[in-house]
C-alpha positions as CSV (number, residue, x, y, z in Angstrom):
1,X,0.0,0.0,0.0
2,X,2.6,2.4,0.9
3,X,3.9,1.9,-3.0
4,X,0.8,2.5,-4.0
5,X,0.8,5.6,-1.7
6,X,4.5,7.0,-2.9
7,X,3.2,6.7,-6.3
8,X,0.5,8.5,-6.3
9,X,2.1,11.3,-4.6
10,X,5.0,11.3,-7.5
11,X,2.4,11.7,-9.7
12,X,1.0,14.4,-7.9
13,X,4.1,16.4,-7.7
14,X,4.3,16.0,-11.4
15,X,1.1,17.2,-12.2
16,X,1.4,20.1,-10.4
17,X,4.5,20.7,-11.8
18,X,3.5,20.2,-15.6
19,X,0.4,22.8,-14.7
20,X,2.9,25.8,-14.1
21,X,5.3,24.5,-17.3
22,X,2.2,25.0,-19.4
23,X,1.3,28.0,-17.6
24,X,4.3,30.0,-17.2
25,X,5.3,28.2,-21.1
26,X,2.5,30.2,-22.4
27,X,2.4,33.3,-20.8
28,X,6.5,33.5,-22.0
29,X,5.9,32.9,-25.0
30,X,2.5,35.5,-25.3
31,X,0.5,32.0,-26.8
32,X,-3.1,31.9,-26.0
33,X,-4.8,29.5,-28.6
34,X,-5.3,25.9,-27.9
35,X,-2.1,23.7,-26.7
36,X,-2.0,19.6,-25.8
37,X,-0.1,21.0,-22.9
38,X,-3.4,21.6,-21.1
39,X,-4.2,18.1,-20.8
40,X,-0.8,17.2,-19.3
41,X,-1.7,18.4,-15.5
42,X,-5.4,16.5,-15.9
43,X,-3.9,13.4,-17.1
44,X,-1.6,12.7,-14.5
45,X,-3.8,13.9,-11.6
46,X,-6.5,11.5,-12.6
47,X,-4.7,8.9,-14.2
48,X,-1.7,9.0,-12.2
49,X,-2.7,10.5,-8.9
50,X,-6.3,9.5,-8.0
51,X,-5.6,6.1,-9.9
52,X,-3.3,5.1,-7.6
53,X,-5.3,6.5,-4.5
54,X,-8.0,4.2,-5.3
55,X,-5.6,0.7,-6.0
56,X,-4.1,1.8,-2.8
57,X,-7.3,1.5,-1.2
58,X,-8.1,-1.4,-2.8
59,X,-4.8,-3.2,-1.6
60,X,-5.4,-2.3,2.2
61,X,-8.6,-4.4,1.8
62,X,-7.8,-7.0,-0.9
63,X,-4.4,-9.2,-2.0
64,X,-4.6,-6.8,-5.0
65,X,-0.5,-6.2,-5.0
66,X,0.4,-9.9,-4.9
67,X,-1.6,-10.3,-7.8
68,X,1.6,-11.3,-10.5
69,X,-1.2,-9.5,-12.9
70,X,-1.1,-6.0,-10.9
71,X,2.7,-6.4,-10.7
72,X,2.8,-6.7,-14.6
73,X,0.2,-3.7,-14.6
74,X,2.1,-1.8,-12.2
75,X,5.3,-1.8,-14.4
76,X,4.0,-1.0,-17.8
77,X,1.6,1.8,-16.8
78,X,3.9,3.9,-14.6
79,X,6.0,3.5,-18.3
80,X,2.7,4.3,-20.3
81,X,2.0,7.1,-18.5
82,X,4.9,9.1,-18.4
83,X,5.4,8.0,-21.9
84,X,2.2,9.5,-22.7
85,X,2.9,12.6,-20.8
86,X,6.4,13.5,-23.0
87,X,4.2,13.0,-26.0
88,X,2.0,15.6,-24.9
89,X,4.8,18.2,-23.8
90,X,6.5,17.4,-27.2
91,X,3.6,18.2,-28.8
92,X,2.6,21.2,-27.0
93,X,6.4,22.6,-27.0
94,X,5.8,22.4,-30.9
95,X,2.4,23.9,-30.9
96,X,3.3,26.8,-28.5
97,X,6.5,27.6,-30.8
98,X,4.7,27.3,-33.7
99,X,7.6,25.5,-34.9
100,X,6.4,23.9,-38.6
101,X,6.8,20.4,-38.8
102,X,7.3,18.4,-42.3
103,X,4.1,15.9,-42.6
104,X,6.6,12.9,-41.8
105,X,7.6,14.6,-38.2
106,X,4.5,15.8,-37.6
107,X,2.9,11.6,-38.2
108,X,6.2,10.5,-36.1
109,X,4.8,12.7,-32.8
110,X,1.2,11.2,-33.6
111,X,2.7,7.7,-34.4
112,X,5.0,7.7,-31.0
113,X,1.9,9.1,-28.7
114,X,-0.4,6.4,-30.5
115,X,1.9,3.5,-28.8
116,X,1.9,5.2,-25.8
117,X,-2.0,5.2,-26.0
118,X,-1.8,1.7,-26.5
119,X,0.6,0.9,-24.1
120,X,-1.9,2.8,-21.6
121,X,-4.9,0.5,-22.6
122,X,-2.6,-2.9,-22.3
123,X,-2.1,-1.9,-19.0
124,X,-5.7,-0.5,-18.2
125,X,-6.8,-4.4,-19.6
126,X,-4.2,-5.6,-17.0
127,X,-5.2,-4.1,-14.0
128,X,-9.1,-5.0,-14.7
129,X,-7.9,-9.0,-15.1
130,X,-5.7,-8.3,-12.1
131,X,-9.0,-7.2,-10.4
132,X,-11.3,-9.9,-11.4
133,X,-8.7,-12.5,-10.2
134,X,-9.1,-10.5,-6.7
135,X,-12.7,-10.8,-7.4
136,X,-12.5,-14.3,-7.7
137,X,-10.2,-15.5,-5.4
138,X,-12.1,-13.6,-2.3
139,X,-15.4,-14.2,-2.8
């Protein structure tokens, strides 16, 4: 639980963190329009933060953590998500600079945040098996 705990709180830091990059990024560089750096702050408070809140609840009540499911789901989605997250700064960087991209670079940034989309569900499909074996095995 404590894991569960320290996680949730490194992804709390980060979130707050990644709120005053995109605000203090866009007030420097005069942008107001519409930026995927917005998203970054949301995505790891909710995904990252209260996510791990929730399992950590879970494992004070359930074997949820010896689950060799959750372990597997534990290791690819604190990759995912961070993964995810660079994607969106990448992409936001590029939108706030209005930096032009040639069609190829600009499909690379989609194609790279698309597997970390991916890599996000895979893990999301983990933890629900690694729930239902909980389910199962404590009913």
């Amino acid at each position: 639980m404590k894991k569960l705990i320290n996680t949730a709180f490194g992804y709390a830091i980060a979130s707050m963190a990644f709120g005053v990059f995109y605000r203090e990024f866009t007030k420097w560089n005069g942008f107001t329009g519409k930026t995927t750096l917005a998203v970054n702050h949301l995505h790891l408070f909710a995904l990252g933060t209260v996510l791990f809140l929730v399992l950590a609840l879970f494992a004070k009540t359930t074997s949820l953590t010896a689950q060799p499911m959750f372990r597997r789901f534990y290791g690819l989605y604190n990759v995912a998500l961070p993964f995810m997250t660079v994607m969106f700064t990448v992409r936001g960087v590029v939108q706030v600079l209005g930096t032009p991209l040639s069609s190829g670079a600009d499909a690379a940034i989609s194609g790279i945040a698309g597997i970390g989309h991916i890599l996000m569900g895979v893990s999301i499909v983990m933890l629900f098996l690694a729930l239902k074996a909980v389910a199962k095995t404590e009913e």
